[in-house]
PDB file of N, CA, C and O in Angstrom, chain B, residues numbered from 101:
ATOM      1  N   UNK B 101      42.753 -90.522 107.073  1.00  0.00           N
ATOM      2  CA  UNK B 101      44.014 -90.047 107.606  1.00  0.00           C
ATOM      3  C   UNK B 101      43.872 -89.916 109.123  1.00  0.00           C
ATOM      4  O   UNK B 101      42.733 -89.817 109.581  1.00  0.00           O
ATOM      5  N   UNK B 102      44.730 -89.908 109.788  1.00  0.00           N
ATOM      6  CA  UNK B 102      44.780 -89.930 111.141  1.00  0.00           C
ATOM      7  C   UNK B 102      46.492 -89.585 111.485  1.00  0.00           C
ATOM      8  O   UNK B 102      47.451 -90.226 111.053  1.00  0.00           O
ATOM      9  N   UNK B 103      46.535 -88.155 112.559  1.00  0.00           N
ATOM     10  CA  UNK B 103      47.128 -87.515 112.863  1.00  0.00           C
ATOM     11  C   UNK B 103      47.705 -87.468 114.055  1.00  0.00           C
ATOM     12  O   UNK B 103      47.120 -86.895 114.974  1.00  0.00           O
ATOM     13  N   UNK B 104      48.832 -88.005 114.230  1.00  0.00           N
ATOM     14  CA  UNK B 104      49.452 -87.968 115.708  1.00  0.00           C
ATOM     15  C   UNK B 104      50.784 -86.809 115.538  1.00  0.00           C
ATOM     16  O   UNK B 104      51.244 -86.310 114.512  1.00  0.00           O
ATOM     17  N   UNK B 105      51.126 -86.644 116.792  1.00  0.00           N
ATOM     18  CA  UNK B 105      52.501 -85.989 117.279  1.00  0.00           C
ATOM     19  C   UNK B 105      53.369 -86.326 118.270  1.00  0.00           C
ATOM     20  O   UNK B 105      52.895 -86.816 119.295  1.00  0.00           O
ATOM     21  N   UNK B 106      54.737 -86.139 118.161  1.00  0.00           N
ATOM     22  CA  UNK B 106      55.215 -86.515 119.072  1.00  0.00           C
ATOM     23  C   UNK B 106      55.873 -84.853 120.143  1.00  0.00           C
ATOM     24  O   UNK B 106      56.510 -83.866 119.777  1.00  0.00           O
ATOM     25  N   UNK B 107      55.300 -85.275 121.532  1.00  0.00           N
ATOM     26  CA  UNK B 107      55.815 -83.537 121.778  1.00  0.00           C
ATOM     27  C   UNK B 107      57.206 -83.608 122.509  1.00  0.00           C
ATOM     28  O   UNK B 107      57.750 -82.622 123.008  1.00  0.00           O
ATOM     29  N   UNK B 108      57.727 -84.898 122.518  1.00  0.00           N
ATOM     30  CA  UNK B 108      59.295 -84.941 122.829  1.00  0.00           C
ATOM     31  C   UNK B 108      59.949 -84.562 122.105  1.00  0.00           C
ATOM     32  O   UNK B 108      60.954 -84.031 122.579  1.00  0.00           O
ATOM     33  N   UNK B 109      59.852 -84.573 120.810  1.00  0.00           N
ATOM     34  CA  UNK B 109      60.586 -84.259 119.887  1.00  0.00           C
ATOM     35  C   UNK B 109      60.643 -83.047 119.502  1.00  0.00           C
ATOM     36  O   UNK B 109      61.694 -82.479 119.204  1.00  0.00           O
ATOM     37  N   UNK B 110      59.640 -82.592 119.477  1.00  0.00           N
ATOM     38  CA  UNK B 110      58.848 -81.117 118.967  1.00  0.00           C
ATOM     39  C   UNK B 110      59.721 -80.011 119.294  1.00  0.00           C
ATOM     40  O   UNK B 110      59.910 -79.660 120.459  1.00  0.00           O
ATOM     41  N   UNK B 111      60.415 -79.293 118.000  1.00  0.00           N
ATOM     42  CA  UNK B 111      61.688 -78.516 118.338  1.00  0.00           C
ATOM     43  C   UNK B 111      60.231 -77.048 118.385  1.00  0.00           C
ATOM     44  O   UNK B 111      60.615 -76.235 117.544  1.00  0.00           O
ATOM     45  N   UNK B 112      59.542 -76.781 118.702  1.00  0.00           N
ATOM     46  CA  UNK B 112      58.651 -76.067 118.594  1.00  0.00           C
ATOM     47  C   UNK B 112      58.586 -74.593 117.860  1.00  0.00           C
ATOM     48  O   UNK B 112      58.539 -73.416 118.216  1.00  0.00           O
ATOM     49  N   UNK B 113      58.616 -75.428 116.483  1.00  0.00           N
ATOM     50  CA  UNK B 113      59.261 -74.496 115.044  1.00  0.00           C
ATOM     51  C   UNK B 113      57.743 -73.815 114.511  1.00  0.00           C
ATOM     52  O   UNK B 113      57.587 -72.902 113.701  1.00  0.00           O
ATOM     53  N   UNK B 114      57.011 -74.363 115.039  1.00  0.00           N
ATOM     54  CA  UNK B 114      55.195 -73.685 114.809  1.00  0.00           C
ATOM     55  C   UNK B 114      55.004 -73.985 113.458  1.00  0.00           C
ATOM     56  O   UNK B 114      53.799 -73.749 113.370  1.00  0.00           O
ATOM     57  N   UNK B 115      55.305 -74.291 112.503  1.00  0.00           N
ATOM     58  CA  UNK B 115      55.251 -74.110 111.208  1.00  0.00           C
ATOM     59  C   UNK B 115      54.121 -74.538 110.604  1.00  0.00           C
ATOM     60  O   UNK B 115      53.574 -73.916 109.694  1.00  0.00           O
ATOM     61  N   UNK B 116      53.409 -76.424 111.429  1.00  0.00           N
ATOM     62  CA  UNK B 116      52.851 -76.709 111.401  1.00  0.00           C
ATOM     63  C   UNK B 116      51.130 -75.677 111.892  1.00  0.00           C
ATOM     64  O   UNK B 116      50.005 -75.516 111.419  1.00  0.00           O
ATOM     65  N   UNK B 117      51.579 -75.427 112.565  1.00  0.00           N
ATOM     66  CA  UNK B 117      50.590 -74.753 113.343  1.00  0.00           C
ATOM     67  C   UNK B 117      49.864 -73.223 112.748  1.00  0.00           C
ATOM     68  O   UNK B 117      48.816 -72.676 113.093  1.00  0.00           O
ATOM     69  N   UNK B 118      50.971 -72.788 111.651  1.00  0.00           N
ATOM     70  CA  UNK B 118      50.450 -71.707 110.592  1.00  0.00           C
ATOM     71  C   UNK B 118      50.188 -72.060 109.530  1.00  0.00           C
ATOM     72  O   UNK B 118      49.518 -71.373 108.760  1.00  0.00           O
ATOM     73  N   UNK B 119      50.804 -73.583 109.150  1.00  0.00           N
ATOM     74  CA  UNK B 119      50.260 -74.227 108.151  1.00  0.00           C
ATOM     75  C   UNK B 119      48.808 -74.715 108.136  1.00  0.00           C
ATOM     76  O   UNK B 119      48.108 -74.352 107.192  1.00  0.00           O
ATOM     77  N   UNK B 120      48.291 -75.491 109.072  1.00  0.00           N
ATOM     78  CA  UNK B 120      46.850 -75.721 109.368  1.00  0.00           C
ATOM     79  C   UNK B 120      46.521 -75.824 110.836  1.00  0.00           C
ATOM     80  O   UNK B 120      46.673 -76.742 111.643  1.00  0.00           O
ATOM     81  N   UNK B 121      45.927 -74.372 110.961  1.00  0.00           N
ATOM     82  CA  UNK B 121      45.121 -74.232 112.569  1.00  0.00           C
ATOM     83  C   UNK B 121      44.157 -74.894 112.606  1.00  0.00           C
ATOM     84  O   UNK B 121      43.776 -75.202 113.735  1.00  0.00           O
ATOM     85  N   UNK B 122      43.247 -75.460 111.264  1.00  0.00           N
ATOM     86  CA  UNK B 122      42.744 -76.539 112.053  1.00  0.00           C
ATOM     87  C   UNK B 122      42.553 -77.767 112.635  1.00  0.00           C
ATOM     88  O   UNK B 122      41.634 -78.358 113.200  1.00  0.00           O
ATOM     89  N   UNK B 123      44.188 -78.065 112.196  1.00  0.00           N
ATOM     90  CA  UNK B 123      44.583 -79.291 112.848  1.00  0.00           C
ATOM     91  C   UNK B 123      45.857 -79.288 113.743  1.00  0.00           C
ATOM     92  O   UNK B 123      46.243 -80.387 114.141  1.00  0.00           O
ATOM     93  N   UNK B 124      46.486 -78.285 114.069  1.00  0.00           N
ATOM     94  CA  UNK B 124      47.783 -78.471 114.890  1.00  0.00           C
ATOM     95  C   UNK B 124      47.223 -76.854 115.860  1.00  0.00           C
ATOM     96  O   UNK B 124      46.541 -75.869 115.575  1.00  0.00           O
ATOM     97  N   UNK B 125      48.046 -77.383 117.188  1.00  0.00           N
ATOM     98  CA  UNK B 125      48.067 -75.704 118.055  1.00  0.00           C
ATOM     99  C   UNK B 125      48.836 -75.832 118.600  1.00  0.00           C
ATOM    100  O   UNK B 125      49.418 -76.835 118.185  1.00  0.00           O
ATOM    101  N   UNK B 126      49.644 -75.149 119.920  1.00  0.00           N
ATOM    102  CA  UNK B 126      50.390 -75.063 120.667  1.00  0.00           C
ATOM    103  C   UNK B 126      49.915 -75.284 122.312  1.00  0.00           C
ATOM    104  O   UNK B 126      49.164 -74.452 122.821  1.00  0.00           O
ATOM    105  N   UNK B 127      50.465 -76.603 123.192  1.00  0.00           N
ATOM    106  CA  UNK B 127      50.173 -76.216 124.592  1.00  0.00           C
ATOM    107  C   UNK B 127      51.374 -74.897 125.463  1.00  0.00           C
ATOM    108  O   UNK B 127      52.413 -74.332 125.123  1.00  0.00           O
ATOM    109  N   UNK B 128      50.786 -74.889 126.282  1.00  0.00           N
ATOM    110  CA  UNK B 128      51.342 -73.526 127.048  1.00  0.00           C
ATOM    111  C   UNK B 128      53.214 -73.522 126.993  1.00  0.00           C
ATOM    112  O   UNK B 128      53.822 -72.451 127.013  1.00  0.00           O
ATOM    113  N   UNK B 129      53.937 -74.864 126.924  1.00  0.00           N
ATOM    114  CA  UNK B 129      55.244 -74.707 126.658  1.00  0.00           C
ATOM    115  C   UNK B 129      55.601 -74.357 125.439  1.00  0.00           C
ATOM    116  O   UNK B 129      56.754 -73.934 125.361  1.00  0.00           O
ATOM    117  N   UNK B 130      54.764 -74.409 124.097  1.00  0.00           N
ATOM    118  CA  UNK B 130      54.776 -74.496 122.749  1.00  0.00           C
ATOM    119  C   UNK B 130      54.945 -75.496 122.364  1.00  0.00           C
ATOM    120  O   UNK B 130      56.083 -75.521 121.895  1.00  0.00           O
ATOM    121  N   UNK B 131      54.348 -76.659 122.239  1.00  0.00           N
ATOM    122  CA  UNK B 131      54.593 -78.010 121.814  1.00  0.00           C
ATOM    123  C   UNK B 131      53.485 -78.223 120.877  1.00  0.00           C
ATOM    124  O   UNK B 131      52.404 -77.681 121.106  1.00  0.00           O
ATOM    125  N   UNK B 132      53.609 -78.769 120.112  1.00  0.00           N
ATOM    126  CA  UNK B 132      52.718 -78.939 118.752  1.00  0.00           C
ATOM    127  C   UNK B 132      51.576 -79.962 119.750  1.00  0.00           C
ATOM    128  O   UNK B 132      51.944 -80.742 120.628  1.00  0.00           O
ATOM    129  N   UNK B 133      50.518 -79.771 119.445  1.00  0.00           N
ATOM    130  CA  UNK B 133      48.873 -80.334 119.976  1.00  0.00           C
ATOM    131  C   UNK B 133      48.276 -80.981 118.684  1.00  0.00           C
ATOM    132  O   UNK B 133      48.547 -80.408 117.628  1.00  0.00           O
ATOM    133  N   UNK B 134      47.615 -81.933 118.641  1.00  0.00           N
ATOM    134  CA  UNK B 134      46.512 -82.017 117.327  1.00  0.00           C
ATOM    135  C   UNK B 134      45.441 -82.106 117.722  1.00  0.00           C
ATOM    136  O   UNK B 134      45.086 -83.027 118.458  1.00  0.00           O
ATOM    137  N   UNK B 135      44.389 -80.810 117.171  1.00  0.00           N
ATOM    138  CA  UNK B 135      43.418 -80.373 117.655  1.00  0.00           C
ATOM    139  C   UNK B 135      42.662 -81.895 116.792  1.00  0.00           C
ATOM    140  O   UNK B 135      42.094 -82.804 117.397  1.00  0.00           O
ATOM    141  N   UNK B 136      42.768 -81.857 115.987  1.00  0.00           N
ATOM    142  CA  UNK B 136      41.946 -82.687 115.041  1.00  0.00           C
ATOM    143  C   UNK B 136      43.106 -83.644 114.385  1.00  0.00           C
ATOM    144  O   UNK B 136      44.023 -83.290 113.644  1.00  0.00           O
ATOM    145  N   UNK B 137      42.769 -85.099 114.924  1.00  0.00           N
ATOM    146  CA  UNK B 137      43.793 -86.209 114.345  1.00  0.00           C
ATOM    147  C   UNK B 137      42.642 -87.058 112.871  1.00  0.00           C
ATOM    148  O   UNK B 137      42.708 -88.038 112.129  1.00  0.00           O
ATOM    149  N   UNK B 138      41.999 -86.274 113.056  1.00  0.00           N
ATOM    150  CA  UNK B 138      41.052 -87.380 111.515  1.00  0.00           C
ATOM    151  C   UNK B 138      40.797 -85.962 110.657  1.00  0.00           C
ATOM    152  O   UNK B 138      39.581 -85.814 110.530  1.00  0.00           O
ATOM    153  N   UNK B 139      41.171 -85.418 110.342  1.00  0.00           N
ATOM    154  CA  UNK B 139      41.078 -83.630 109.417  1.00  0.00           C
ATOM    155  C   UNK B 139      40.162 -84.231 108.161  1.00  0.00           C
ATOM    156  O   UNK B 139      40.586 -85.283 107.684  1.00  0.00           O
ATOM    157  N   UNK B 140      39.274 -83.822 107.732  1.00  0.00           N
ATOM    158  CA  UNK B 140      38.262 -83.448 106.471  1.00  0.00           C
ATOM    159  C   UNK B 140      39.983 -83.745 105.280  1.00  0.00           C
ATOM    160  O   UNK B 140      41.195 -83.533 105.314  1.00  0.00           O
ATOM    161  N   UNK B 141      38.694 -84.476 104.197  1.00  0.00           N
ATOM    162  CA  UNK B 141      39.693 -84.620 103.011  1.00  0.00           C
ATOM    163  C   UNK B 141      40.100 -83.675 102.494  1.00  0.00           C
ATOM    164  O   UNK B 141      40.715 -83.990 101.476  1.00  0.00           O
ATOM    165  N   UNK B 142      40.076 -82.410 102.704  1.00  0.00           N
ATOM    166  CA  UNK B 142      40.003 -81.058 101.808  1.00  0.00           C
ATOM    167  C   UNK B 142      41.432 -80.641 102.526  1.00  0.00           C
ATOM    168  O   UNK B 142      42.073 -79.858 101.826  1.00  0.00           O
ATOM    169  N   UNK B 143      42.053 -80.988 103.744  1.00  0.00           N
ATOM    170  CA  UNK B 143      43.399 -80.441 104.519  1.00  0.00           C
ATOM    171  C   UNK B 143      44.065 -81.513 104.509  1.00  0.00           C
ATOM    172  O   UNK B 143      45.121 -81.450 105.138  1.00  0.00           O
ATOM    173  N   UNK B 144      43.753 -82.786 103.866  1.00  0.00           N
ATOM    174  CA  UNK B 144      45.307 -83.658 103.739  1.00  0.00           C
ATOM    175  C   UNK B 144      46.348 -83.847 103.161  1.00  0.00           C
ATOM    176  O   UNK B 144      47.139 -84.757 103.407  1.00  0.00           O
ATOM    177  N   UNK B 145      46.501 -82.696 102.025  1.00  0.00           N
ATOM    178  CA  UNK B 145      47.559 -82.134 101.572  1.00  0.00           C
ATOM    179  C   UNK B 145      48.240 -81.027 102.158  1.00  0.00           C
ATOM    180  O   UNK B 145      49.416 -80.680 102.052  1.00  0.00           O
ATOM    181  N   UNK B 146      47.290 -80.535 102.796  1.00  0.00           N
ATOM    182  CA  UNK B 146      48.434 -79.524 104.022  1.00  0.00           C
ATOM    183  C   UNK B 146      48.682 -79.842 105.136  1.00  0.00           C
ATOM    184  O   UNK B 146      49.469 -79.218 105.848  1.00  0.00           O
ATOM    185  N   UNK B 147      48.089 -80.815 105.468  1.00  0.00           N
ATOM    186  CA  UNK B 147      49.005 -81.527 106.816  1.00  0.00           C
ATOM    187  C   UNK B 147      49.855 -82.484 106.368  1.00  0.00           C
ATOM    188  O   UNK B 147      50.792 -82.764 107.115  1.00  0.00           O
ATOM    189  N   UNK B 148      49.750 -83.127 105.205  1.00  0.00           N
ATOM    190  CA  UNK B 148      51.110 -83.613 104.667  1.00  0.00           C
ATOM    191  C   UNK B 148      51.950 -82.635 104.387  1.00  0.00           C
ATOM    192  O   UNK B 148      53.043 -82.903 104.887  1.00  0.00           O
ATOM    193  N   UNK B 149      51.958 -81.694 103.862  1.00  0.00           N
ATOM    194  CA  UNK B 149      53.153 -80.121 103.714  1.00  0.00           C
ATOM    195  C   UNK B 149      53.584 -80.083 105.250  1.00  0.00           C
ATOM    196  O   UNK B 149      54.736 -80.345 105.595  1.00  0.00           O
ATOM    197  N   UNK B 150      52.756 -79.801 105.983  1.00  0.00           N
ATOM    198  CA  UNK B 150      52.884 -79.954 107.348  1.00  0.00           C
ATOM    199  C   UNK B 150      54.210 -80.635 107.816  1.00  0.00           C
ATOM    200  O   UNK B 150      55.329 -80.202 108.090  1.00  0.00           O
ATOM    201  N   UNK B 151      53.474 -82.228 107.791  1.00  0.00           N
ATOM    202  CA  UNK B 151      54.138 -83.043 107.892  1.00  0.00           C
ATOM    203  C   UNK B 151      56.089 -83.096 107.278  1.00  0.00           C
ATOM    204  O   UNK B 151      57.237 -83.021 107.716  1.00  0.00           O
ATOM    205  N   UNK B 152      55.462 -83.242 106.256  1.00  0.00           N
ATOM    206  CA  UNK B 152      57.107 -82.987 105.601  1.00  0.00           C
ATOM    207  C   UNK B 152      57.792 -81.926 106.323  1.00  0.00           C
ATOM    208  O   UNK B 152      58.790 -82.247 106.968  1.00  0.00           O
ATOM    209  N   UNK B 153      57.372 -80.580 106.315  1.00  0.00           N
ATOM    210  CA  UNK B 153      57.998 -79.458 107.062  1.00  0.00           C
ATOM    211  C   UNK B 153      58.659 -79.593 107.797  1.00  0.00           C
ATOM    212  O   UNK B 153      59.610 -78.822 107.918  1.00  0.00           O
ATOM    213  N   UNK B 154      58.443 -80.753 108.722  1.00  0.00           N
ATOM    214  CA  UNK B 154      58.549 -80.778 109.833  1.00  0.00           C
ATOM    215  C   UNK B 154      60.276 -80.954 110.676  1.00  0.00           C
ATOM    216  O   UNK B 154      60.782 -82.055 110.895  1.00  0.00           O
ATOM    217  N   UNK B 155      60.786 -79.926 110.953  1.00  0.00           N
ATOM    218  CA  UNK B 155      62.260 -80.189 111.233  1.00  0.00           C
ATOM    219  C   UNK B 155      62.399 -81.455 112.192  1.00  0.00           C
ATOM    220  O   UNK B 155      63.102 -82.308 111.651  1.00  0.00           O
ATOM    221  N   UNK B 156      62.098 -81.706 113.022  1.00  0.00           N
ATOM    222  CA  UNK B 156      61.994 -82.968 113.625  1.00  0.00           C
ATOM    223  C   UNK B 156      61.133 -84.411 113.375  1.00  0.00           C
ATOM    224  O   UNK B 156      61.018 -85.432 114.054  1.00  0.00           O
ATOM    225  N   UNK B 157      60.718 -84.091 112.380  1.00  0.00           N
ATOM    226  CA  UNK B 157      59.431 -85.121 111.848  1.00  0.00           C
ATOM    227  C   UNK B 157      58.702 -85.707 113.184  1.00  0.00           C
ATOM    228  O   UNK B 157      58.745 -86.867 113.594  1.00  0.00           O
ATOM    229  N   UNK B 158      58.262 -84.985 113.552  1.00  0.00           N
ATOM    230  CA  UNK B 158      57.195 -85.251 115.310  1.00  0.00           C
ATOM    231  C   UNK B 158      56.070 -85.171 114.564  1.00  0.00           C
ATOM    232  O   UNK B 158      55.353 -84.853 115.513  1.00  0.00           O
ATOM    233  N   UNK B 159      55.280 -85.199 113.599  1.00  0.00           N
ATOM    234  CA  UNK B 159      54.029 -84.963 113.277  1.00  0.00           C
ATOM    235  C   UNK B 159      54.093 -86.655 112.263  1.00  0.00           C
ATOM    236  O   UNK B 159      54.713 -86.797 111.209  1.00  0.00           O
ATOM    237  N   UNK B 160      53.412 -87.551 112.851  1.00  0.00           N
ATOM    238  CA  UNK B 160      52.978 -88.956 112.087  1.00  0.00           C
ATOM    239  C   UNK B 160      51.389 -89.133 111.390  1.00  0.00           C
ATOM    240  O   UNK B 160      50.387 -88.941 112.080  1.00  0.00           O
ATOM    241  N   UNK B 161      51.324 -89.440 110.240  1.00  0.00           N
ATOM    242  CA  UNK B 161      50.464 -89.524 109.443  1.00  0.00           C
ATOM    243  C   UNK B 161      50.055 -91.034 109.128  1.00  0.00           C
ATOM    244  O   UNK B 161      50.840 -91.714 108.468  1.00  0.00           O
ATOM    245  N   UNK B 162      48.888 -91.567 109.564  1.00  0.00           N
ATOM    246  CA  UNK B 162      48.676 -93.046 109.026  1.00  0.00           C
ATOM    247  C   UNK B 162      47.665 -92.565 108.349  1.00  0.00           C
ATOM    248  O   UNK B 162      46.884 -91.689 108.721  1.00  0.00           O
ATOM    249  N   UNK B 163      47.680 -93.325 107.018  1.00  0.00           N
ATOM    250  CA  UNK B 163      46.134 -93.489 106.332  1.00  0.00           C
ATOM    251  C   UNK B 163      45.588 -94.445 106.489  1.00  0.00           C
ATOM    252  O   UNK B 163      46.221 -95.440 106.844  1.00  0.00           O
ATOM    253  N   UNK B 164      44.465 -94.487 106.320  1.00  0.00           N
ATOM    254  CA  UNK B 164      42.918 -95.359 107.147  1.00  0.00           C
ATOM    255  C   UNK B 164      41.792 -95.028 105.713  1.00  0.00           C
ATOM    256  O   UNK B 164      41.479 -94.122 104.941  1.00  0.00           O
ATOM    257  N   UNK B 165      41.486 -96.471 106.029  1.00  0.00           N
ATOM    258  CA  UNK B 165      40.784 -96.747 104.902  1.00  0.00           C
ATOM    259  C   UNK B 165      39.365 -95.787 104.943  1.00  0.00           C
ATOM    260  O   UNK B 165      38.982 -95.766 106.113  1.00  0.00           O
ATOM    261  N   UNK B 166      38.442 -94.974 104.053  1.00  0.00           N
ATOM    262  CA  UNK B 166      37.498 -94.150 104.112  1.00  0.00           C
ATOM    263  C   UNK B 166      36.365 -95.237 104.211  1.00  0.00           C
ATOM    264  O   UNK B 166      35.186 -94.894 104.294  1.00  0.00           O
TER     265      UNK B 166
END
């Protein structure tokens, strides 16, 4: 998996960011960050929750072969 964002879009709803701190944070305007764009197999169902959540869908998910 591999984790991008878009921070134009980013209505900066945090949701992501209480969903998994260890892959999303906030820069100083509040714009969604991805601390970690390749997350351990054990959080790719919550950064897909994440993902879906997402009122602006600014959070993109490609999967990549293991």
């Amino acid at each position: 998996m591999h984790v991008s964002a878009t921070k134009d879009t980013c209505a900066v709803a945090s949701l992501c960011v209480y969903g998994v701190p260890e892959v999303f944070d906030q820069d100083e305007d509040g714009l969604v960050e991805v601390l970690d764009p390749n997350p351990s197999g054990e959080l790719h169902d919550a950064v897909r929750h994440a993902a879906r959540g997402c009122p602006t869908r600014s959070i993109h998910i490609r999967d990549v072969p293991a």
